[in-house]
C-alpha positions as CSV (number, residue, x, y, z in Angstrom):
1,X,-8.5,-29.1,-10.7
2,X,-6.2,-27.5,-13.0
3,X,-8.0,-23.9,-12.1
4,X,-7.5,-24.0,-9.0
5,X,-3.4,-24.9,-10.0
6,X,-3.7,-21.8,-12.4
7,X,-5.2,-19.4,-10.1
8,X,-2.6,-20.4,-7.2
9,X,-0.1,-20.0,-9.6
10,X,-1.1,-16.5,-10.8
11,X,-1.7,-15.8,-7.4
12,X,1.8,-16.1,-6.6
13,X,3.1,-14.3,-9.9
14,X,0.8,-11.2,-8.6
15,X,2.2,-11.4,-5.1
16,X,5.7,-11.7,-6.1
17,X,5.0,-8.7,-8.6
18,X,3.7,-6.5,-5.2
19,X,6.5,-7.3,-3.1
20,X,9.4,-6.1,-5.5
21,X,7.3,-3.1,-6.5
22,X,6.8,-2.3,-2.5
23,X,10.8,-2.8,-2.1
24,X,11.2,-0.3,-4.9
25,X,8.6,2.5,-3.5
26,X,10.2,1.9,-0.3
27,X,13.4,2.8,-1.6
28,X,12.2,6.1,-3.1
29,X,10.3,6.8,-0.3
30,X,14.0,6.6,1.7
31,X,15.5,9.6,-0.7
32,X,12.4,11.4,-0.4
33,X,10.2,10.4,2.8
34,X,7.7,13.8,2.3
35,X,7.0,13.0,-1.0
36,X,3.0,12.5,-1.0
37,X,2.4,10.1,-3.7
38,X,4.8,7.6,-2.5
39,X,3.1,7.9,0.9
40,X,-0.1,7.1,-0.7
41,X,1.3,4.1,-2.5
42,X,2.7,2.6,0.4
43,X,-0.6,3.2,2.9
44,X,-2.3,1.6,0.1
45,X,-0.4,-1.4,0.0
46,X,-0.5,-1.6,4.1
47,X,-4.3,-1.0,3.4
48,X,-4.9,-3.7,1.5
49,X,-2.1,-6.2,2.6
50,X,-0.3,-5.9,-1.2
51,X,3.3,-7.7,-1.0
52,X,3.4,-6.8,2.6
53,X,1.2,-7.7,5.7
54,X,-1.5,-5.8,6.3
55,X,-1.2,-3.7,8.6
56,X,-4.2,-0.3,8.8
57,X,-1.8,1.5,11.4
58,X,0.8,1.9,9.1
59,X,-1.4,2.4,6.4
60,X,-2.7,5.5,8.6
61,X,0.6,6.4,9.2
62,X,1.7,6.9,5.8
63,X,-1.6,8.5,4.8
64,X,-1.3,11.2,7.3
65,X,2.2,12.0,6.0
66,X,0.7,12.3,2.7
67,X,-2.4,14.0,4.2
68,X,0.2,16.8,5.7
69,X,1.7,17.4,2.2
70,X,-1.8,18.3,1.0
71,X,-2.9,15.2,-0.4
72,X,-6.4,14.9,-0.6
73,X,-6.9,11.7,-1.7
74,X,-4.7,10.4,1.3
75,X,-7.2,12.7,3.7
76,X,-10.9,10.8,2.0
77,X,-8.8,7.5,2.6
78,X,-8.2,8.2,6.4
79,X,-11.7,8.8,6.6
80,X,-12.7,5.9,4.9
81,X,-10.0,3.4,7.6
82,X,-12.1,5.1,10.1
83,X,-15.3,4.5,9.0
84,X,-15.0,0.9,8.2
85,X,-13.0,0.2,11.6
């Protein structure tokens, strides 16, 4: 009983943690929008549903940004969307 309190709890703590580190990415991402890395962060917090909804189309959508700025990481995760969809 208390586990399941504790893990809820945590659960919450994590989430919380994910949605103000989202709101800060995003904010970078606004002064630099072609900047790769924080492409990739944000498709992989759309990819997974982190802080955010999940959402794989905008997950693609920032991957591809990041894909165009020669990312290749970004580029084996489009692949990967793909493959599992």
């Amino acid at each position: 009983m208390y586990i399941n309190a504790d893990l809820m709890m945590i659960t919450r703590i994590f989430y919380q943690l994910y949605e103000n580190a989202f709101k800060y990415i995003k904010k970078a991402l606004a002064v630099s929008p072609k900047k790769s890395l924080y492409n990739r962060v944000i498709a992989y917090y759309y990819k997974m549903g982190l802080g955010v909804e999940k959402d794989l189309n905008k997950a693609i959508k920032h991957y591809e940004v990041a894909h165009e700025q020669g990312d290749v990481f970004s580029t084996f995760e489009i692949g990967m969307i793909y493959r599992e969809s």
